[in-house]
C-alpha positions as CSV (number, residue, x, y, z in Angstrom):
1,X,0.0,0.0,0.0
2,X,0.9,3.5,-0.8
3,X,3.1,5.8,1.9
4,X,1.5,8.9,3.1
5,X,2.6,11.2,5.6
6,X,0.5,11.3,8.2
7,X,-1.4,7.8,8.1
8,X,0.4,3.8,9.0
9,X,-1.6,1.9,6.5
10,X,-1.7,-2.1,6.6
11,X,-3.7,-4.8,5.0
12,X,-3.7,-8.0,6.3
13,X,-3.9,-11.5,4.9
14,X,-7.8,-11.8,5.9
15,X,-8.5,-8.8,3.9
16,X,-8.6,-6.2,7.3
17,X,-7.2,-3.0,6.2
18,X,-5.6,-1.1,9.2
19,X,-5.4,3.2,8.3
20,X,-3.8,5.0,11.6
21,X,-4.0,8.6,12.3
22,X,-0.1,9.4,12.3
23,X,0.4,12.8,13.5
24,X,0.9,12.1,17.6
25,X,2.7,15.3,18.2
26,X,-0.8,17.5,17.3
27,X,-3.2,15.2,18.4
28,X,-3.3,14.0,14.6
29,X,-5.4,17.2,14.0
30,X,-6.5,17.9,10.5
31,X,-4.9,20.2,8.0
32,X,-5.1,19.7,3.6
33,X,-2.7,17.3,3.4
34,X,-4.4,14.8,6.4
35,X,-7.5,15.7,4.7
36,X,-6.6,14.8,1.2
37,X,-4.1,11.6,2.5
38,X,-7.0,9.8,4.7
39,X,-9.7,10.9,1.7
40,X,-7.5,9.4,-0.9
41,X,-7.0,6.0,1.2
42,X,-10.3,5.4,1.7
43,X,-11.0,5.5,-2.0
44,X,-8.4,3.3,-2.8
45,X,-9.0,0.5,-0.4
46,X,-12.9,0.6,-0.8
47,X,-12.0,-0.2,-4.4
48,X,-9.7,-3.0,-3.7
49,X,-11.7,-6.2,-3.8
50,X,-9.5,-8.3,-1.5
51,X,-10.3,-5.6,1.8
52,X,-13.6,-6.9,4.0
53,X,-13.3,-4.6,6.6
54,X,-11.4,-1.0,7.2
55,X,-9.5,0.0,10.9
56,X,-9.6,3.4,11.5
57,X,-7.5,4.1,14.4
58,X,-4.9,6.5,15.7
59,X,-1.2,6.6,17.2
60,X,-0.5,8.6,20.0
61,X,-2.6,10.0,23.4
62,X,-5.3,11.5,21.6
63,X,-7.4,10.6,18.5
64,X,-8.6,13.7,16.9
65,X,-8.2,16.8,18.1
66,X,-10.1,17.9,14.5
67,X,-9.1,21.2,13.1
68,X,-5.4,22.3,13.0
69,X,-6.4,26.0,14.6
70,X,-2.3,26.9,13.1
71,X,-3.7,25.6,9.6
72,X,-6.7,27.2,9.7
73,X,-5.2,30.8,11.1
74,X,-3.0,30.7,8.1
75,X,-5.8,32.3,6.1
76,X,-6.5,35.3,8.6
77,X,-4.1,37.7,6.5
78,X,-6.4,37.1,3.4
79,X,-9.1,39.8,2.4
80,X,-12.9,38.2,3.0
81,X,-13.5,36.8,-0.4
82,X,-10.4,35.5,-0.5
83,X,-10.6,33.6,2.8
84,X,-14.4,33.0,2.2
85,X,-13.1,31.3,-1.0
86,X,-10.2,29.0,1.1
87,X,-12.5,28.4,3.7
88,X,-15.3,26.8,1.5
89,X,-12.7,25.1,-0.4
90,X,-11.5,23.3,2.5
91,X,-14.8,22.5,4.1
92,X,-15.2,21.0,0.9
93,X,-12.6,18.9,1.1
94,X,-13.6,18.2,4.5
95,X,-16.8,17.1,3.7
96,X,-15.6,14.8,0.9
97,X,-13.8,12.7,3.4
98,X,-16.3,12.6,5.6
99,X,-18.9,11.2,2.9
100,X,-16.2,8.7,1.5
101,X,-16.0,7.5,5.4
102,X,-19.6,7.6,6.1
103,X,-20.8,5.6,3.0
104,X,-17.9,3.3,2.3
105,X,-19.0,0.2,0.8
106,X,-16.7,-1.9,3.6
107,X,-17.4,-2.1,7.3
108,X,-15.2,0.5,9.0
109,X,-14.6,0.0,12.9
110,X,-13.3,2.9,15.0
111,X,-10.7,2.6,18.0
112,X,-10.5,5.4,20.2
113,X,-8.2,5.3,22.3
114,X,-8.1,9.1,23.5
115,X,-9.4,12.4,23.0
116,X,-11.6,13.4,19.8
117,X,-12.7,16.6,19.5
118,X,-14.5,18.6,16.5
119,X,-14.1,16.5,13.6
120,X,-12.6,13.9,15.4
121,X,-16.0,13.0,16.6
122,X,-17.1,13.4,12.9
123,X,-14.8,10.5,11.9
124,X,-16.0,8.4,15.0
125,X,-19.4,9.0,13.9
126,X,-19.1,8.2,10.6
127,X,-17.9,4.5,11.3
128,X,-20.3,1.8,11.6
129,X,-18.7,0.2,14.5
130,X,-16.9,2.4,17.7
131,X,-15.1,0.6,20.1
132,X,-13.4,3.0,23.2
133,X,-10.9,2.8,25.9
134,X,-12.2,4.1,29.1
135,X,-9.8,7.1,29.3
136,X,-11.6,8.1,25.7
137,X,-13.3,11.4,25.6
138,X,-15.4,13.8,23.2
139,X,-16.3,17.4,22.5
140,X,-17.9,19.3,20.1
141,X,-15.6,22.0,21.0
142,X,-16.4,24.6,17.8
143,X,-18.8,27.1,19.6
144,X,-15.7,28.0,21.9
145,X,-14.1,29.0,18.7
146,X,-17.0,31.1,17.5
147,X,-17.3,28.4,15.0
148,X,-19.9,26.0,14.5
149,X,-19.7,21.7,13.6
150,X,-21.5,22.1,10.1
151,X,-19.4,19.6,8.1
152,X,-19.9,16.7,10.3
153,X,-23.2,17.5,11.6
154,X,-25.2,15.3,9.4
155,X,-23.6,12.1,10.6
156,X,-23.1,13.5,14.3
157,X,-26.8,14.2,14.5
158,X,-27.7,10.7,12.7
159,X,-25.0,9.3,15.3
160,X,-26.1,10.9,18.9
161,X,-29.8,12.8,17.8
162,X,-31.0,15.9,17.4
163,X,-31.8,16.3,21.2
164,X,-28.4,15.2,22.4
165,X,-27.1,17.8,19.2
166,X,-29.2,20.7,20.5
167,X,-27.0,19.8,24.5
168,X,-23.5,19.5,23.1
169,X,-23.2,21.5,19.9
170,X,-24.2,25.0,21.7
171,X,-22.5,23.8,25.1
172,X,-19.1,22.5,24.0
173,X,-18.9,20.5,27.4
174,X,-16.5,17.9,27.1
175,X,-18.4,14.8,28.0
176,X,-16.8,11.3,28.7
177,X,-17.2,7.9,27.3
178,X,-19.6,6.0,29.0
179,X,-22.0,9.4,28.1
180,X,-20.9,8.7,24.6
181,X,-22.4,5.2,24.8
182,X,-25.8,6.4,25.9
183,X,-26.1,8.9,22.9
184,X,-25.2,6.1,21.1
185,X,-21.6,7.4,19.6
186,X,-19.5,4.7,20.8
187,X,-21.3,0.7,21.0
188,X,-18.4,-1.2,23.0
189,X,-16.6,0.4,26.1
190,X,-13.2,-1.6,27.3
191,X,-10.7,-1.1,29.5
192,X,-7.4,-0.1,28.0
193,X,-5.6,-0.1,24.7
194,X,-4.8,-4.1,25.6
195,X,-8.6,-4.4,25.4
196,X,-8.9,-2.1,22.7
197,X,-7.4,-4.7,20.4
198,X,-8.9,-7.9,21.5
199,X,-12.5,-6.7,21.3
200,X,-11.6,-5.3,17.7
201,X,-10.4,-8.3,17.2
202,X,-13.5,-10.1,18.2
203,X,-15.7,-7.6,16.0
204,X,-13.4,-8.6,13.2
205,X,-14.3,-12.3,13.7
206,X,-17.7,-11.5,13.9
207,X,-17.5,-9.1,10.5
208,X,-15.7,-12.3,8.7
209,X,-18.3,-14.7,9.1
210,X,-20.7,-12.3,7.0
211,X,-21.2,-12.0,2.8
212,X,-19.2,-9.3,1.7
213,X,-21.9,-8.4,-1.0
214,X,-24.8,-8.5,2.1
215,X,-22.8,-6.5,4.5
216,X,-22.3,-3.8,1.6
217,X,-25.8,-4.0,0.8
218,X,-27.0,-3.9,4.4
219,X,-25.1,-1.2,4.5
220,X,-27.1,0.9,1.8
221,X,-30.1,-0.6,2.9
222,X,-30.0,1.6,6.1
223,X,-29.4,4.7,4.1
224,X,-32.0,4.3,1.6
225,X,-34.8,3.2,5.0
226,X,-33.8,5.6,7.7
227,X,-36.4,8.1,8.7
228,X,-38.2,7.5,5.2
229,X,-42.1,7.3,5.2
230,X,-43.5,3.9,5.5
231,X,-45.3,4.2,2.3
232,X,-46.1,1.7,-0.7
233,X,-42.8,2.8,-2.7
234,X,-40.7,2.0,0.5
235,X,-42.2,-1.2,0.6
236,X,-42.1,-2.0,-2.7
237,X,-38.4,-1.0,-2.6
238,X,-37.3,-3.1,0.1
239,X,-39.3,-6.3,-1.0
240,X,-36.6,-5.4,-4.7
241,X,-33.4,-5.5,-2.5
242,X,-33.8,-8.7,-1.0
243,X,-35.0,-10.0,-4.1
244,X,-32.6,-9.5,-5.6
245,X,-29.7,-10.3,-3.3
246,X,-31.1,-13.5,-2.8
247,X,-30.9,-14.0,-6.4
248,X,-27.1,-12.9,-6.1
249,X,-24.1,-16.2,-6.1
250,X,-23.4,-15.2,-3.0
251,X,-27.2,-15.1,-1.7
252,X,-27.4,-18.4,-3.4
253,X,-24.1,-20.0,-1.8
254,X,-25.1,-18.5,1.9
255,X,-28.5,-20.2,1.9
256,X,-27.2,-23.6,-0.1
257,X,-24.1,-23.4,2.7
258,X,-26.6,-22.8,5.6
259,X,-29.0,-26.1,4.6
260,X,-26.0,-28.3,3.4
261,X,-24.5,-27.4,7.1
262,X,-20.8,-26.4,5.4
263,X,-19.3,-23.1,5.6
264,X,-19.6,-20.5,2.4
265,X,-16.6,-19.8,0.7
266,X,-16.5,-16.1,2.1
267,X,-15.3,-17.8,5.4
268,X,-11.5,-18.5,5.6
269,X,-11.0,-21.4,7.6
């Protein structure tokens, strides 16, 4: 896999591709080239046909501290249609990655193992799967700024609700992670990195055991239900998708497997 400068990329034999936040000395806070680097990774290993499942996870004490505030300052000596124009251009960019991560066709699992703040809660949010160290924290920190979390609030607010949204965007309070699993941000809570590692290890098992092709399309599935009106066209649309995945080989090959009591080929003995 390619080198980048701030992300450890790895992909192992079972297909589990590992992407680590590599800037430890700023909290492996944003700036155009992380942006661009973790955007660009993304791309390539959701087109790679031997990953199953994407690690996103980070070296260092802290897992996102979001926005590099030196990075972003470097603009305050432009006029205001110039820095109107860099600004956009960036949240652009910002928002691109967090759409790739959001609705990548693989599984994607989160490890936090420390502090996210800003968009490092974005990223968390837009995994399907969280697992967090104890000493893991979170904060919407942007309204201390005089800024606000508009880039990532789409998947925060899908992540945590509007009613949590309406607390900790406007309040900025740091809260810890056990809160975070209420809301519904983070699903497993362990004890330290150690832990950290076996129950994302454990997730990966679990990940393994599932059609590729139906975890993609479970996957889209939720996006094309949630908060949609029960209506004839839903139904209608849902009663298409699993007719036609379980006219799919591998729809086919899971059922056949199943009744035959043999393992499908997905599954790597």
């Amino acid at each position: 896999m390619k080198n980048y400068s701030y992300l450890q990329t790895q992909l192992a034999v079972n297909g589990v591709a590992t992407v680590s936040l590599n800037r430890p000395k700023l909290h492996n806070a944003f700036d155009e080239v992380l942006i661009a680097e973790l955007t660009e990774c993304l791309q390539t290993l959701e087109a790679m046909p031997e990953v199953r499942i994407v690690i996103l996870r980070a070296e260092g004490s802290s897992f996102s501290a979001g926005a590099d505030l030196n990075w972003m300052q470097r603009m305050a000596k432009y006029s205001e249609a110039e820095n109107f124009a860099e600004n956009f251009k960036d949240a652009m960019n910002l928002a691109e990655l967090m759409k790739t991560l959001n609705f990548l066709k693989k599984p994607t699992l989160a490890m936090v193992q420390g502090a996210a703040f800003g968009g490092g809660v974005g990223l968390v949010a837009c995994c399907d799967v969280v697992v967090a160290a104890e000493n893991a924290s979170f904060c919407l920190s942007e309204v201390k700024l005089g800024l606000i979390p508009a880039v990532i609030s789409p998947y925060v607010i899908a992540a945590i609700g509007e009613r949590a949204a309406r607390r900790y965007f406007l309040t900025a309070e740091r809260f810890d992670v056990y809160a975070a699993q209420r809301l519904g941000l983070v699903h497993e809570v362990v004890s330290d990195s150690a832990a950290l590692q076996a129950k994302t290890d454990e997730l990966i098992k679990v990940l393994l055991q599932n059609s590729p092709n139906a975890v993609t399309a479970a996957k889209d599935l939720i996006y094309a239900v949630s908060a949609v009106k029960i209506d004839d066209a839903l139904i209608a649309e849902t009663a298409r998708r699993i007719a036609q995945i379980r006219a799919s080989q591998q729809g086919k090959q899971g059922l056949s497997a199943f009744l035959e009591k043999r393992q499908p080929d997905w599954i790597q003995e």
